[in-house]
N, CA, C and O atoms as a printed pandas DataFrame, in Angstrom:
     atom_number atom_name residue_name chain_id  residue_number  x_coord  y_coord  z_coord
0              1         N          UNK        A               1  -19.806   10.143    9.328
1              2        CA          UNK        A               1  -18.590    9.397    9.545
2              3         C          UNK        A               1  -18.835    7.937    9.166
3              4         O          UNK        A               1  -19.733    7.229    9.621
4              5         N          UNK        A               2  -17.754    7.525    8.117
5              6        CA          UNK        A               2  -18.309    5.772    7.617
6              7         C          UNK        A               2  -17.317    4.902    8.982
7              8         O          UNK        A               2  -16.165    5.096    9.370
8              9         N          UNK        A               3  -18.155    4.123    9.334
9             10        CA          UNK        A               3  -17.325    3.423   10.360
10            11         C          UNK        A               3  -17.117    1.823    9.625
11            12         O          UNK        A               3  -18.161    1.395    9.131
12            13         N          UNK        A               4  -16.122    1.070    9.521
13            14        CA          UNK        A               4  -16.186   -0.217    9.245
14            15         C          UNK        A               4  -14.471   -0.410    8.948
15            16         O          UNK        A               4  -13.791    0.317    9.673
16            17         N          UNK        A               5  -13.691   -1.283    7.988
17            18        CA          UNK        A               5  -12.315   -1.779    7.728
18            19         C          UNK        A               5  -12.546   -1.264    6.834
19            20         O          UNK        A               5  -13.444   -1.284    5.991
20            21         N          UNK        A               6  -11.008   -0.359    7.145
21            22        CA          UNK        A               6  -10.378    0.497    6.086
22            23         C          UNK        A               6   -8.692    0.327    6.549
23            24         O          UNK        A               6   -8.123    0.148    7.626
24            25         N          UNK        A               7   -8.192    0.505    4.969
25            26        CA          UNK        A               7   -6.162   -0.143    5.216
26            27         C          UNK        A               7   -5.965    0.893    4.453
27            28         O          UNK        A               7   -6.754    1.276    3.589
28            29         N          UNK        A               8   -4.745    1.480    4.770
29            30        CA          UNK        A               8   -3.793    2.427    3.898
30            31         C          UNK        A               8   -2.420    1.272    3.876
31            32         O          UNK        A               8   -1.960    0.673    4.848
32            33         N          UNK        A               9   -2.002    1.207    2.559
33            34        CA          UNK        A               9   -0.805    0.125    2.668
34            35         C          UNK        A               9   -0.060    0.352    1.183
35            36         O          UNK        A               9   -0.395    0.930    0.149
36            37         N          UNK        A              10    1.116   -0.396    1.608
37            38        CA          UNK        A              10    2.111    0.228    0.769
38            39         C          UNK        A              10    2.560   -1.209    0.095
39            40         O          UNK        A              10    2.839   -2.240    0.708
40            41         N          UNK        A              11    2.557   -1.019   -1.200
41            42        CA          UNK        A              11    2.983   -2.136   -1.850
42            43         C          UNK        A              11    4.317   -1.951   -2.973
43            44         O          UNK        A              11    4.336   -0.812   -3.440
44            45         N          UNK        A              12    5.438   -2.862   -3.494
45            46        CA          UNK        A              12    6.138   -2.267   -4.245
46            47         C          UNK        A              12    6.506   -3.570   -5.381
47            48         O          UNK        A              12    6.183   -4.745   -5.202
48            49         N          UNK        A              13    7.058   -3.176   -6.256
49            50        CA          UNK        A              13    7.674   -4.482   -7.356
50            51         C          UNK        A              13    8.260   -5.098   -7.015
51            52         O          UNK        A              13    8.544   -4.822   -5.850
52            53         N          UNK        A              14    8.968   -6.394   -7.557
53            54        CA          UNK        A              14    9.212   -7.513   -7.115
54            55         C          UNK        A              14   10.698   -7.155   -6.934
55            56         O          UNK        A              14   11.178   -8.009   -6.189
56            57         N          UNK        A              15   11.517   -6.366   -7.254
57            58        CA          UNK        A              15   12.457   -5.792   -7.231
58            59         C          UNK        A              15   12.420   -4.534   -5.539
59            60         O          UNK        A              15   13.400   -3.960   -5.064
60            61         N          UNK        A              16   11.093   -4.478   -5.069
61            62        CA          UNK        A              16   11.350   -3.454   -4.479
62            63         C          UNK        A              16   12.374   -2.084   -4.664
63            64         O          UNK        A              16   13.318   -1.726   -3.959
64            65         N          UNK        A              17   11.854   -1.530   -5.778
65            66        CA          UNK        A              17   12.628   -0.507   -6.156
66            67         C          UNK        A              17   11.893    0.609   -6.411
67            68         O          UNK        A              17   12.450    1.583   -6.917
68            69         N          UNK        A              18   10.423    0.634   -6.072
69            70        CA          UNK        A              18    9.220    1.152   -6.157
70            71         C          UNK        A              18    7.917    1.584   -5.499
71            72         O          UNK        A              18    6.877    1.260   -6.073
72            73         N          UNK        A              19    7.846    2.280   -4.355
73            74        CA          UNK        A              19    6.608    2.305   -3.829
74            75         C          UNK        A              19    5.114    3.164   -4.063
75            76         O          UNK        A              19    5.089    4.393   -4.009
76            77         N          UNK        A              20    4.084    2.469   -4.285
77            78        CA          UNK        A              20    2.594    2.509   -3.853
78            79         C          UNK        A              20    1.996    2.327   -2.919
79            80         O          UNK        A              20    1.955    1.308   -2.228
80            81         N          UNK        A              21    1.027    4.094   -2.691
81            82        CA          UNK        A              21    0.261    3.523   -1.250
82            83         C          UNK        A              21   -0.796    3.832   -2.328
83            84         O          UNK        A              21   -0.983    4.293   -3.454
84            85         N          UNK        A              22   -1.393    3.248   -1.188
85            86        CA          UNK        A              22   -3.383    3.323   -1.380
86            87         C          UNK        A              22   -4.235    2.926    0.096
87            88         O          UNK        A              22   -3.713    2.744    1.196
88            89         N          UNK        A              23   -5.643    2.855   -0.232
89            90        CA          UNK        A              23   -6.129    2.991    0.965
90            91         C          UNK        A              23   -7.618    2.047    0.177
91            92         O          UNK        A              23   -8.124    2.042   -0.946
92            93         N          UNK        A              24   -7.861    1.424    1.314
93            94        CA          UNK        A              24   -9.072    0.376    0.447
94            95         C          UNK        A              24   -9.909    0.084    1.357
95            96         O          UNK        A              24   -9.576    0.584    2.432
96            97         N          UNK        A              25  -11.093   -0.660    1.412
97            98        CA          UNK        A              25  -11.658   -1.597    2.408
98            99         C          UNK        A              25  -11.830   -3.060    2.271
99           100         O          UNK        A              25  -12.532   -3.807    2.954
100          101         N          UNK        A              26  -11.096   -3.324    1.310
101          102        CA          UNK        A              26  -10.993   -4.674    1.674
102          103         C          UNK        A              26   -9.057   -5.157    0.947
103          104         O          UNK        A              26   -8.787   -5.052   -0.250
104          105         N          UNK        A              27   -8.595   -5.375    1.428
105          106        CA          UNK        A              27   -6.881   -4.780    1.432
106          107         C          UNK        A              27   -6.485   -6.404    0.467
107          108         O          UNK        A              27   -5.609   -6.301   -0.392
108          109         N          UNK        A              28   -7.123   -7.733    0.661
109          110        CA          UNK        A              28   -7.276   -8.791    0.131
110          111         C          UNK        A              28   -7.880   -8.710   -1.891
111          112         O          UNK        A              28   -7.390   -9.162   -2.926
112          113         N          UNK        A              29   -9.213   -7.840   -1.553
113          114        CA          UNK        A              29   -9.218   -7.709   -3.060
114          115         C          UNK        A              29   -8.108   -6.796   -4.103
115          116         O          UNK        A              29   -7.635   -7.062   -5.207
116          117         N          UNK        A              30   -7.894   -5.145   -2.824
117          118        CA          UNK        A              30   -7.231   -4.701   -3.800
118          119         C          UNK        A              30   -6.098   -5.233   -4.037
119          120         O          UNK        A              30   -5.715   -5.230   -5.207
120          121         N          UNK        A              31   -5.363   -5.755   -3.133
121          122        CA          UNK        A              31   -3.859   -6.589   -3.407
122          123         C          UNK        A              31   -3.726   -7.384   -5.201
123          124         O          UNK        A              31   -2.907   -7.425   -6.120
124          125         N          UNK        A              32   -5.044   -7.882   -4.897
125          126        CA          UNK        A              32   -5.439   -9.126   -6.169
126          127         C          UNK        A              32   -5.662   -8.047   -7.312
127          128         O          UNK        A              32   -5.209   -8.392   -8.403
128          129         N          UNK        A              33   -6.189   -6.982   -7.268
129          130        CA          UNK        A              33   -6.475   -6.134   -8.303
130          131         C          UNK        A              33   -5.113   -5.368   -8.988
131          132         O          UNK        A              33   -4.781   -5.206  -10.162
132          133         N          UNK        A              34   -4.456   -4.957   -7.642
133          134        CA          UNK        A              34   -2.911   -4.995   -8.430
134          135         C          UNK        A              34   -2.635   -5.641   -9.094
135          136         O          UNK        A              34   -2.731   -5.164  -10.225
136          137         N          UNK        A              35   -2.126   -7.061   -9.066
137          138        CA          UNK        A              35   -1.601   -8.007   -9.391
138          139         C          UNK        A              35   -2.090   -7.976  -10.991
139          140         O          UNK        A              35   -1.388   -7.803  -11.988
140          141         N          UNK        A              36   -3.519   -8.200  -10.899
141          142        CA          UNK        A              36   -3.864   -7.818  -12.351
142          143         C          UNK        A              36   -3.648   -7.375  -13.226
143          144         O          UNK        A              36   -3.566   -7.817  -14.372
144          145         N          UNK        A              37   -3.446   -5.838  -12.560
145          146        CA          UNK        A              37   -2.899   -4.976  -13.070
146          147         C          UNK        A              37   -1.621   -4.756  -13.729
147          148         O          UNK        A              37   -1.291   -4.094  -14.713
148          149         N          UNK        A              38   -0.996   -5.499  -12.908
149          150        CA          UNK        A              38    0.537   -5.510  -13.376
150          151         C          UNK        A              38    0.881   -5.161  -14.998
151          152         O          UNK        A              38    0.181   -5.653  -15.883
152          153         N          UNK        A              39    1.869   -4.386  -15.270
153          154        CA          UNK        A              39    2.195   -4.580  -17.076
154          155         C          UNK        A              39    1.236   -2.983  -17.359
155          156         O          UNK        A              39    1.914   -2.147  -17.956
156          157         N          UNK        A              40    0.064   -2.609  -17.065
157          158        CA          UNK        A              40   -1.062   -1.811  -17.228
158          159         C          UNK        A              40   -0.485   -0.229  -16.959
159          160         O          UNK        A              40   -0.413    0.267  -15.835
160          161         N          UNK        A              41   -0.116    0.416  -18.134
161          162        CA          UNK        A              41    0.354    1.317  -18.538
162          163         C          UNK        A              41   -0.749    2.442  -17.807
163          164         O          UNK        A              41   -0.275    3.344  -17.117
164          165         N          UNK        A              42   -1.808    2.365  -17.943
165          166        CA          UNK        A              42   -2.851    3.547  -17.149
166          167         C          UNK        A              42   -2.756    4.090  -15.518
167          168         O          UNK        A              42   -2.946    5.163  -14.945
168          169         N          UNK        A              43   -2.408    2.905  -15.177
169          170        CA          UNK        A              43   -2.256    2.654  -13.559
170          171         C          UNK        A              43   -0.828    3.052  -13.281
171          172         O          UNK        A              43    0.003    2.583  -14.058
172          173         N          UNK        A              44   -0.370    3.876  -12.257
173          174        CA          UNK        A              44    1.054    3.801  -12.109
174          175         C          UNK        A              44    1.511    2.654  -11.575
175          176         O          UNK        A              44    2.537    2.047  -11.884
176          177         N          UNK        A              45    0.235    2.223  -10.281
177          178        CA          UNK        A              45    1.073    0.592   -9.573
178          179         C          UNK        A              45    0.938   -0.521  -10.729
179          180         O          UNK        A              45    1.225   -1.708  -10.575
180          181         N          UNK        A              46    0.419    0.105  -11.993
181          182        CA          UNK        A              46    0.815   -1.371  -12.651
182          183         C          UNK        A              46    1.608   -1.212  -13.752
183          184         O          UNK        A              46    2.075   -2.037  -14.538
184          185         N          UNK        A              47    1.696    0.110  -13.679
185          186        CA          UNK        A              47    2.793    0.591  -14.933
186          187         C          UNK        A              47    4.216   -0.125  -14.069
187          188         O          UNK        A              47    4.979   -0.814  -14.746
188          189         N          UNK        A              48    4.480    0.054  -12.744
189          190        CA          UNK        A              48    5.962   -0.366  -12.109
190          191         C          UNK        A              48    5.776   -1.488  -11.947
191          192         O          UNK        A              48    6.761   -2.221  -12.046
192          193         N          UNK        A              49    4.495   -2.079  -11.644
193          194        CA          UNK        A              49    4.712   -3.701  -11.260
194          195         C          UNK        A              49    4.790   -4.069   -9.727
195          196         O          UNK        A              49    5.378   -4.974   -9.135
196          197         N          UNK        A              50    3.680   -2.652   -9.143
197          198        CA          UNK        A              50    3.793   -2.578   -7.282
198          199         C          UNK        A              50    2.397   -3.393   -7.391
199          200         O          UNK        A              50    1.355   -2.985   -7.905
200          201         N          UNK        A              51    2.654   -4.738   -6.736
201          202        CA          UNK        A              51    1.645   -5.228   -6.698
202          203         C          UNK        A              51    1.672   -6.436   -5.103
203          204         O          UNK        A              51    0.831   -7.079   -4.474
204          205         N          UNK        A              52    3.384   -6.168   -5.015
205          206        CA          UNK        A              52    3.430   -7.285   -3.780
206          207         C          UNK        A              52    3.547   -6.470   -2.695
207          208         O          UNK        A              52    4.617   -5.887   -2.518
208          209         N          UNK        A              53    2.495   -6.299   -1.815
209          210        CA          UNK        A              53    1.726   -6.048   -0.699
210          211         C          UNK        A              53    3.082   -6.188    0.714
211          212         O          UNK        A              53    3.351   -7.322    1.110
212          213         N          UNK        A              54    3.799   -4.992    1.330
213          214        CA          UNK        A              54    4.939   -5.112    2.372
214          215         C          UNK        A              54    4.150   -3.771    3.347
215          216         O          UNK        A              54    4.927   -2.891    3.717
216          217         N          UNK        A              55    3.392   -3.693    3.553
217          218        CA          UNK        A              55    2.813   -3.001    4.703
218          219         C          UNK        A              55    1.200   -2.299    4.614
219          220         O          UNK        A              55    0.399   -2.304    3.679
220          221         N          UNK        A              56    1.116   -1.799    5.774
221          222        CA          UNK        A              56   -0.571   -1.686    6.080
222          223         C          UNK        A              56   -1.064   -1.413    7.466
223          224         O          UNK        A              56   -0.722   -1.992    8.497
224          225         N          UNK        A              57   -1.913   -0.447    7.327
225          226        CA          UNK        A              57   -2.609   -0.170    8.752
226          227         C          UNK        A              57   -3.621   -0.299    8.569
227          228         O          UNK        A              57   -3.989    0.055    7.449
228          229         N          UNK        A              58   -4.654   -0.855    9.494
229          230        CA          UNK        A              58   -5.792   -0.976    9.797
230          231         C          UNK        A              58   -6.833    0.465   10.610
231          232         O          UNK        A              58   -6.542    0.914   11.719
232          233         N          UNK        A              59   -7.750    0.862    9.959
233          234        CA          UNK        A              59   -8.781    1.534   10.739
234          235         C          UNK        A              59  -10.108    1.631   10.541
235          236         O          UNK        A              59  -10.385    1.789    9.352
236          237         N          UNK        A              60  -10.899    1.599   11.168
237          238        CA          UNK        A              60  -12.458    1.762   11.216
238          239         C          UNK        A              60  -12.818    3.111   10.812
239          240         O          UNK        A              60  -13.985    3.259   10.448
240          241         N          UNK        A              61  -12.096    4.065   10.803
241          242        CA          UNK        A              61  -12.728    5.311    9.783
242          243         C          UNK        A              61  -12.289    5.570    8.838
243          244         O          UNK        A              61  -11.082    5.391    8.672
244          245         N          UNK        A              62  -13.043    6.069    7.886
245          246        CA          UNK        A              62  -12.081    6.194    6.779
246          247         C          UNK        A              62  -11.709    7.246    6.441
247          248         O          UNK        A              62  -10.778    7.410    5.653
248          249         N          UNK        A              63  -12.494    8.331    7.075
249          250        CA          UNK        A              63  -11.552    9.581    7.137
250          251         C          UNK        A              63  -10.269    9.824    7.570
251          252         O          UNK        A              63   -9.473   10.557    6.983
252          253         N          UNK        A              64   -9.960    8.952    9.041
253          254        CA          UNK        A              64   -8.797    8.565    9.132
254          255         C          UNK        A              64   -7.755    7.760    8.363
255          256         O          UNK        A              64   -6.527    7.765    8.446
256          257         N          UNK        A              65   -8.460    7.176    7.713
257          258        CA          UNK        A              65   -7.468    6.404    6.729
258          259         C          UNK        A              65   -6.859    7.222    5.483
259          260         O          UNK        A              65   -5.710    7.157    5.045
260          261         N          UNK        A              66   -7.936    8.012    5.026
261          262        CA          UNK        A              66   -7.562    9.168    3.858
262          263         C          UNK        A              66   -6.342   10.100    4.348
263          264         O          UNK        A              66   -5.294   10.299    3.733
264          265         N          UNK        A              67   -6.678   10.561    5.451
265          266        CA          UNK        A              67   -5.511   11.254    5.800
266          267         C          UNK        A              67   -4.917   10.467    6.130
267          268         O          UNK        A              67   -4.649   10.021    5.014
268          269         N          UNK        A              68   -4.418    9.832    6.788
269          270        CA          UNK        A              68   -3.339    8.584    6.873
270          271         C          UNK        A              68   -2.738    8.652    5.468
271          272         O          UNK        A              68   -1.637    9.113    5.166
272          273         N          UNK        A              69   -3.522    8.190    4.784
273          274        CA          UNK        A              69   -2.553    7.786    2.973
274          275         C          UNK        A              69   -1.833    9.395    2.486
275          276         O          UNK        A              69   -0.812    9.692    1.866
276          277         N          UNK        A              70   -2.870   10.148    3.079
277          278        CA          UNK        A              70   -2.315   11.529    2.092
278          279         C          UNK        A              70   -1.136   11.651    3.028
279          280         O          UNK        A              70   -0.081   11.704    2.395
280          281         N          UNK        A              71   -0.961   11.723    4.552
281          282        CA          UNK        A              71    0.493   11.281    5.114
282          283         C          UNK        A              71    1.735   10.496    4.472
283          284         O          UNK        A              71    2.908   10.843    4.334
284          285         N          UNK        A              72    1.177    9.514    4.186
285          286        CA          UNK        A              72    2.324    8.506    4.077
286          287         C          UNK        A              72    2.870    8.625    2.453
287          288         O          UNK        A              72    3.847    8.089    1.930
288          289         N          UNK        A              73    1.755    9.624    1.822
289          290        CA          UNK        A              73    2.431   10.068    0.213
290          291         C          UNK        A              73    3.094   11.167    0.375
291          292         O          UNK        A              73    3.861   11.327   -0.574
292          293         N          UNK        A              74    3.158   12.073    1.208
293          294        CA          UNK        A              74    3.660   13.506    1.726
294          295         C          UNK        A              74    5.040   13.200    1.538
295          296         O          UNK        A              74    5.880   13.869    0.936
296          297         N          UNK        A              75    5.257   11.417    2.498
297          298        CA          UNK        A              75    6.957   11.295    2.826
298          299         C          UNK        A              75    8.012   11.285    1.591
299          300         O          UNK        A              75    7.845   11.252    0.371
300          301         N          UNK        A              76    9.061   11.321    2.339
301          302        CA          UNK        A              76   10.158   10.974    1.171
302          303         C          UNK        A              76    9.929    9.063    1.045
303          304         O          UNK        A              76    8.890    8.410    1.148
304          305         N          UNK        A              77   11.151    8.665    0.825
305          306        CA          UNK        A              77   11.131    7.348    0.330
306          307         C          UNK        A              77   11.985    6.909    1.267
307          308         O          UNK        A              77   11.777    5.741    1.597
308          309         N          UNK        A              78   13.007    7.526    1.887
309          310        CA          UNK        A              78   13.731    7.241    3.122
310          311         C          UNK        A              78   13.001    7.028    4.441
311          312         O          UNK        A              78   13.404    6.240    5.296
312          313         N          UNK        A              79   11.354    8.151    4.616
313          314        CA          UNK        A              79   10.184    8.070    5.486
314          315         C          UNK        A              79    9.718    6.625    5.541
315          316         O          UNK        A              79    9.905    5.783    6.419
316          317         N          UNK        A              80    9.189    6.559    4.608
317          318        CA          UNK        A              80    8.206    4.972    3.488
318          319         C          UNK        A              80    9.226    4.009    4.362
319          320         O          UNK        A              80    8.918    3.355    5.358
320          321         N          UNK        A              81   10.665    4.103    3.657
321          322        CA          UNK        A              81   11.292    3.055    4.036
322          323         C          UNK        A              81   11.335    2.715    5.840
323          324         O          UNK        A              81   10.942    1.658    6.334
324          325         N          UNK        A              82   11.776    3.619    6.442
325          326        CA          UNK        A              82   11.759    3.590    7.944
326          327         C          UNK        A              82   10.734    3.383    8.150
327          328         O          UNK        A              82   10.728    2.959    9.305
328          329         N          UNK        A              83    9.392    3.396    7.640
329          330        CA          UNK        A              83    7.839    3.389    7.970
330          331         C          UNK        A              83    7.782    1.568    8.010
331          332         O          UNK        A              83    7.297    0.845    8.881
332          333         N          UNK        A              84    8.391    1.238    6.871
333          334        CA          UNK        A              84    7.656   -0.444    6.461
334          335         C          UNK        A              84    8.938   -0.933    7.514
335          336         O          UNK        A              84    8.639   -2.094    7.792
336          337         N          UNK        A              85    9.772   -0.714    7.976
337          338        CA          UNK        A              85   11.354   -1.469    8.628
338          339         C          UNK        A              85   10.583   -1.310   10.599
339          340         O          UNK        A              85   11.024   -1.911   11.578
340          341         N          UNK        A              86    9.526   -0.434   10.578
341          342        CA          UNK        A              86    8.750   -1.011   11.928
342          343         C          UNK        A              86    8.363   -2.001   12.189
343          344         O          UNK        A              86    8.754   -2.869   12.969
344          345         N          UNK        A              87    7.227   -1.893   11.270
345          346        CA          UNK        A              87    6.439   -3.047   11.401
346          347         C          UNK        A              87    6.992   -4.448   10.565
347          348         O          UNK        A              87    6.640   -5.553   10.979
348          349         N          UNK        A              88    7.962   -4.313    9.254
349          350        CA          UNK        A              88    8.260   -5.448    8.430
350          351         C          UNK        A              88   10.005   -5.320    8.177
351          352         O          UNK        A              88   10.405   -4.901    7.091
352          353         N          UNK        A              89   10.707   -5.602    8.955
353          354        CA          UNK        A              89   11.882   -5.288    9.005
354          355         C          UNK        A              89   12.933   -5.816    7.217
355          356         O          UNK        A              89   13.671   -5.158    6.483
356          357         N          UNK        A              90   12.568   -6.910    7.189
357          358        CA          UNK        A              90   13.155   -7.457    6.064
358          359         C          UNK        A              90   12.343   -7.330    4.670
359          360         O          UNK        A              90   12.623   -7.877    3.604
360          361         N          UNK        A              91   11.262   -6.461    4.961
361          362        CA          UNK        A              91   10.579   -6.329    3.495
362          363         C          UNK        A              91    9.891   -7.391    3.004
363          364         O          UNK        A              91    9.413   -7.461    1.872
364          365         N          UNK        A              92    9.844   -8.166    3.801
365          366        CA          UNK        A              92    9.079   -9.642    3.199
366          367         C          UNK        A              92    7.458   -9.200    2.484
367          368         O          UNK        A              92    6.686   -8.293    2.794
368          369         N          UNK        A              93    7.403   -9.826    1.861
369          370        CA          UNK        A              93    5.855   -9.550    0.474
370          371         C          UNK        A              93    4.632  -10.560    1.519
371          372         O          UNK        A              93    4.721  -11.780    1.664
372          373         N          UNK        A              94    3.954  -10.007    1.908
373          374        CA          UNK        A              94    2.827   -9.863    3.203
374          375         C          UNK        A              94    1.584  -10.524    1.811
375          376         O          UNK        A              94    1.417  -10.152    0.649
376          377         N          UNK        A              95    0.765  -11.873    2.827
377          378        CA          UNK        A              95   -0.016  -12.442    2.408
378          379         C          UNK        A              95   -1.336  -12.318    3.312
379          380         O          UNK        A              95   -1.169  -12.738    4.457
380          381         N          UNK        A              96   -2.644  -11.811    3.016
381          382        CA          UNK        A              96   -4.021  -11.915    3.699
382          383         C          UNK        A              96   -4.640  -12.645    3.340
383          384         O          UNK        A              96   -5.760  -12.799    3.827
């Protein structure tokens, strides 16, 4: 069992018309690695341009976190949406 910071989080385009999850351990680099990405036809979050960071959970396992993400890709987009309107009601683009 790996114990340490692990995030499953959902990021979408600047349009929010688009969501990406993923799951990382350090939620600061991958954010920045999106961003990069952006425009990047290989990648789907950079083929849409999901790079601004609107939700995220924190956990110390990462087995839990894997399943966590494979959860939160299972949902519809109506799920996703009610998911980020808990914790981030107005969708605001989340800075670490």
């Amino acid at each position: 069992m790996s114990k340490g910071n692990y995030y499953v989080y959902i990021t979408t385009n600047p349009g929010k018309t688009v969501l990406y999850t993923g799951v990382t351990n350090n939620l600061k680099r991958r954010t920045y690695e999106h961003y990069l990405e952006r425009g990047n036809k290989k990648h789907f979050a950079g083929r849409y341009y999901c790079y601004k960071l609107i939700y995220y959970e924190h956990y110390t396992d990462i087995n839990q976190a894997i399943i966590r993400e494979k959860e939160i890709k299972n949902m519809s987009r109506k799920q996703k949406e009610e998911l980020i309107k808990q914790k981030n009601p107005n969708w605001n683009f989340l800075t670490i």
